[in-house]
N, CA and C atoms as an extended XYZ file, in Angstrom:
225
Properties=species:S:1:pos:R:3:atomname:S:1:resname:S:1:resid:I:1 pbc="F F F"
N       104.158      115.058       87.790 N   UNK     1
C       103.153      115.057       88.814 CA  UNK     1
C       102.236      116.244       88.588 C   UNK     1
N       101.341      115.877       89.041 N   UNK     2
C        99.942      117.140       88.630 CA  UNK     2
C       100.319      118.216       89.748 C   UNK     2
N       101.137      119.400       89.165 N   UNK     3
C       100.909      120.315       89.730 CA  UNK     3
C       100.036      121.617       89.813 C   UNK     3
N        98.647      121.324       88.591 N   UNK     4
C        97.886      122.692       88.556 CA  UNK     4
C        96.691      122.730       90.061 C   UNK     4
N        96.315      124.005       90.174 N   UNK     5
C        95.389      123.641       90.746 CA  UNK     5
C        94.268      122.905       90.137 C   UNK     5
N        93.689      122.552       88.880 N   UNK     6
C        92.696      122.062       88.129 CA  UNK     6
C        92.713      120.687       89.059 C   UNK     6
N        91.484      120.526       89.555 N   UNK     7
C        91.409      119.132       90.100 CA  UNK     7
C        91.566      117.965       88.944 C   UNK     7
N        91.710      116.690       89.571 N   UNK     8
C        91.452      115.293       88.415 CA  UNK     8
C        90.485      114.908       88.945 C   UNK     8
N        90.236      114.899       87.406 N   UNK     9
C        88.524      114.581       87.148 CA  UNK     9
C        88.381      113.531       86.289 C   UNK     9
N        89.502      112.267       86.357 N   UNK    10
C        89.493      110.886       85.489 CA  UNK    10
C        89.851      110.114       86.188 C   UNK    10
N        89.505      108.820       85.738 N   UNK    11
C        90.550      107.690       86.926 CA  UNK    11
C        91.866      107.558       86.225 C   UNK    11
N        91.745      107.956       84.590 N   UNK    12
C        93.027      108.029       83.957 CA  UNK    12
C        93.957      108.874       84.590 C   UNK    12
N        93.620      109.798       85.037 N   UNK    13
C        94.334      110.738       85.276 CA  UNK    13
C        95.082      110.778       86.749 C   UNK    13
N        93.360      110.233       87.775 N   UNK    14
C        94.289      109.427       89.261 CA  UNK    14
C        95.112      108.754       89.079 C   UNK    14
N        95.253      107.136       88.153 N   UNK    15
C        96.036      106.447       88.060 CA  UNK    15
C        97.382      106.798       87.391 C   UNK    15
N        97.489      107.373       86.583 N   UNK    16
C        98.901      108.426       86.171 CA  UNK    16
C        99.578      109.189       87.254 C   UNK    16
N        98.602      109.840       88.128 N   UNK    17
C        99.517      110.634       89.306 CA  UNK    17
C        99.604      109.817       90.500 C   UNK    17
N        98.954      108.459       90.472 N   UNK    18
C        99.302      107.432       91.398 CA  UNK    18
C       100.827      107.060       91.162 C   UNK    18
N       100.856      106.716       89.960 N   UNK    19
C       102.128      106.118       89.419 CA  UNK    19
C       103.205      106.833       89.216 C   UNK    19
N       103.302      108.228       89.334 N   UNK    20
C       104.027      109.339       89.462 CA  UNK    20
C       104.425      109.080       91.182 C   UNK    20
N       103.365      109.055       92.233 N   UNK    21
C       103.799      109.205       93.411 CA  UNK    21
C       104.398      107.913       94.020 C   UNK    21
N       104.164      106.877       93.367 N   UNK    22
C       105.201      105.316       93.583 CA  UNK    22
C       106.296      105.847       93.185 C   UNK    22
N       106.335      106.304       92.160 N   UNK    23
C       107.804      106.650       92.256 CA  UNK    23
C       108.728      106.947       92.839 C   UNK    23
N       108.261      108.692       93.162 N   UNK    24
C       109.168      109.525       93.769 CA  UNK    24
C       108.903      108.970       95.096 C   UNK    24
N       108.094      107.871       95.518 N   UNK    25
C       108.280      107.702       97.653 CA  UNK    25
C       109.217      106.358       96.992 C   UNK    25
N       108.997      105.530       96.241 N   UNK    26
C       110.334      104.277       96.043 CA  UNK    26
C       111.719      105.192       95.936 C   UNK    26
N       111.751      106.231       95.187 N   UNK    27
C       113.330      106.643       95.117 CA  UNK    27
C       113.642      107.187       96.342 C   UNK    27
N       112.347      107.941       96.979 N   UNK    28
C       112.787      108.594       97.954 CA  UNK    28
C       113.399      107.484       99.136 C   UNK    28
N       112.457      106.378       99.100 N   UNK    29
C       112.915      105.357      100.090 CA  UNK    29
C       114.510      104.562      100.041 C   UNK    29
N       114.720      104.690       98.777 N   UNK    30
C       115.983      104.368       98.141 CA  UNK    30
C       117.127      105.341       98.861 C   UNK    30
N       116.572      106.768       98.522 N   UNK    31
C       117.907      107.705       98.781 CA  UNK    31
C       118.192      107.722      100.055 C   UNK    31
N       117.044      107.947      100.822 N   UNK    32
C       117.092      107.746      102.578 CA  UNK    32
C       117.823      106.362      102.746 C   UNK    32
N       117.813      105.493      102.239 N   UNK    33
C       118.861      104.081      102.669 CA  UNK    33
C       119.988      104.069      102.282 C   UNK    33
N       120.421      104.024      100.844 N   UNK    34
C       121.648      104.815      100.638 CA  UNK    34
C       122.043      105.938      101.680 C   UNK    34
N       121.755      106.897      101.836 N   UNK    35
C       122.519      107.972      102.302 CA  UNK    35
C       122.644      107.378      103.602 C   UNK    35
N       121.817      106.753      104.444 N   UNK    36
C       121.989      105.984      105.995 CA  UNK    36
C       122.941      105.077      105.754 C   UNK    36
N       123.355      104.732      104.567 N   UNK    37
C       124.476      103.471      104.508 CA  UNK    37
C       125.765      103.783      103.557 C   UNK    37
N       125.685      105.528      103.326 N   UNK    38
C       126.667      105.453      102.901 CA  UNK    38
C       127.273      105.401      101.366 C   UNK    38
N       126.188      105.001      100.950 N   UNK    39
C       125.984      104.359       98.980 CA  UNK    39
C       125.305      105.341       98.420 C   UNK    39
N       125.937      105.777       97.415 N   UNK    40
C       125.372      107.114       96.602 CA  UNK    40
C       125.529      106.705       95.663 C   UNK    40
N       124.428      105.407       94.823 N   UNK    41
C       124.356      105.049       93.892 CA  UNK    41
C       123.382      105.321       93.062 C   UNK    41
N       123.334      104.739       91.565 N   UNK    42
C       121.715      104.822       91.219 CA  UNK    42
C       121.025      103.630       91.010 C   UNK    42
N       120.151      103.913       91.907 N   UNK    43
C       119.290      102.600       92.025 CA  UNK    43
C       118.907      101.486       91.231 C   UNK    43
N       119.454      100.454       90.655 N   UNK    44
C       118.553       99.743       89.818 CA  UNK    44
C       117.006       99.416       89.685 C   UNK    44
N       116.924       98.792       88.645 N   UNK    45
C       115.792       98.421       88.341 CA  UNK    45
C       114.910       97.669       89.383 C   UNK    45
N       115.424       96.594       90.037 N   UNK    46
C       115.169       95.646       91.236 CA  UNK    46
C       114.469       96.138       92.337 C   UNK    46
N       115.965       97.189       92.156 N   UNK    47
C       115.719       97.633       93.777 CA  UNK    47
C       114.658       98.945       93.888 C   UNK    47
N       114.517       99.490       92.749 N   UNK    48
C       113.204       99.972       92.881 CA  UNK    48
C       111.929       99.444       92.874 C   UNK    48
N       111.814       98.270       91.550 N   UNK    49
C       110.913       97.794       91.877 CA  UNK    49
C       110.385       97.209       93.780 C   UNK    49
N       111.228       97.122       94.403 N   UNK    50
C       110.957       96.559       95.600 CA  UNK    50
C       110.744       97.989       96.548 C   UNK    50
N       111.201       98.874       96.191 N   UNK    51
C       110.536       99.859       97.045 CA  UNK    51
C       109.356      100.392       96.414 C   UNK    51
N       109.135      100.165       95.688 N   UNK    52
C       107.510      100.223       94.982 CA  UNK    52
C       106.918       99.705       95.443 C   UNK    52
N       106.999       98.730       96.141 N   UNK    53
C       106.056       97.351       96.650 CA  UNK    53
C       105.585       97.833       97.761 C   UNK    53
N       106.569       98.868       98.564 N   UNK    54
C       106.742       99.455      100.051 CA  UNK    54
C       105.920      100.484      100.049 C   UNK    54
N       106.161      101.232       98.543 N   UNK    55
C       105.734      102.277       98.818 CA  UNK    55
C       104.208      102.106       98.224 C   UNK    55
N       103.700      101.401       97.474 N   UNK    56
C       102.587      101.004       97.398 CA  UNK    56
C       101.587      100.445       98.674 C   UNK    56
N       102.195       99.888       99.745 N   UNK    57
C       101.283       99.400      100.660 CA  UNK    57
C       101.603      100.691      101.487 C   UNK    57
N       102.075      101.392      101.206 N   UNK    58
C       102.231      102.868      102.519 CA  UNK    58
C       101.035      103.613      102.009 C   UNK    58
N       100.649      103.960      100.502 N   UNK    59
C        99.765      104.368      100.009 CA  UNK    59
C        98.453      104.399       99.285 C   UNK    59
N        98.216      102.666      100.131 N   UNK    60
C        97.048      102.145       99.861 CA  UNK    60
C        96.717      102.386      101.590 C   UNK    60
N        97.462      102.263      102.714 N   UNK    61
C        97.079      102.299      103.810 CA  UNK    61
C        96.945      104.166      104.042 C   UNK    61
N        97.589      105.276      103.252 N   UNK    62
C        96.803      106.273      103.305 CA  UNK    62
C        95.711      106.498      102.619 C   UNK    62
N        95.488      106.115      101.645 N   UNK    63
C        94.930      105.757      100.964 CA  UNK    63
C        93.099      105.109      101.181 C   UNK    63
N        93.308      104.342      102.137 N   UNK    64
C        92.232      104.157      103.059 CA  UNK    64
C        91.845      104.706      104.415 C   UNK    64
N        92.859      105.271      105.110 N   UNK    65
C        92.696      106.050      106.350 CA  UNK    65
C        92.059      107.627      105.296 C   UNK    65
N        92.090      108.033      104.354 N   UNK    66
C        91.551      109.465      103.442 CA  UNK    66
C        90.208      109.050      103.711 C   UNK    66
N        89.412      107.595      102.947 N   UNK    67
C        88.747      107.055      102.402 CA  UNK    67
C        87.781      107.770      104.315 C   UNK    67
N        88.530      106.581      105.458 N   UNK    68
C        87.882      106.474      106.451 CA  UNK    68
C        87.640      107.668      107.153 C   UNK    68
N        88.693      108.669      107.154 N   UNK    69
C        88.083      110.262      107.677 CA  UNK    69
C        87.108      111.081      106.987 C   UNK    69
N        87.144      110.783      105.359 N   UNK    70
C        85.992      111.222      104.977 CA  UNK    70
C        84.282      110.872      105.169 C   UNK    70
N        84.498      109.536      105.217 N   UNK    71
C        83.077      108.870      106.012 CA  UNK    71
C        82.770      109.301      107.289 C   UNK    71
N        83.971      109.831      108.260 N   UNK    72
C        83.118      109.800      108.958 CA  UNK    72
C        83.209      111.694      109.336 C   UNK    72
N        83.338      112.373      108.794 N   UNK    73
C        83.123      113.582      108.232 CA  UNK    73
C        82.216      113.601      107.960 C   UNK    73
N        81.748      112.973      107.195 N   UNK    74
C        80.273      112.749      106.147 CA  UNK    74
C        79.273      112.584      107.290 C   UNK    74
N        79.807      111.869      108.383 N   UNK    75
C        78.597      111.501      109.450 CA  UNK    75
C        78.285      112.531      110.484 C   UNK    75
């Protein structure tokens, strides 16, 4: 994950630290269910892919609430 201060200044580079942050919120969503249920496993393939899915619409909906406070900032 991009930790310098140097901003990104590519879409290559958004889309790489997009795909960095699906990650770590799918595992994270993973470990928080496991640990609520008890299972201290490692996640398969599946079952991440499906918290990807989760964690993708969590961060398209921040994702657009950024989008919408900046517009109206702008105004």
């Amino acid at each position: 994950m991009h930790v310098s201060p140097d901003p990104i200044t590519t879409r290559e580079q958004a889309a790489q630290e997009r795909e960095t942050l699906l990650d770590f919120i799918a595992r994270g969503l993973y470990c928080t269910t496991a640990g609520a249920l008890g299972t201290h496993t490692e996640p398969s393939a599946e079952v991440l892919t499906q918290a990807r899915r989760v964690a993708d619409d969590y961060l398209s909906a921040y994702e657009e609430w950024l989008v919408n406070l900046a517009a109206d900032n702008a105004s």
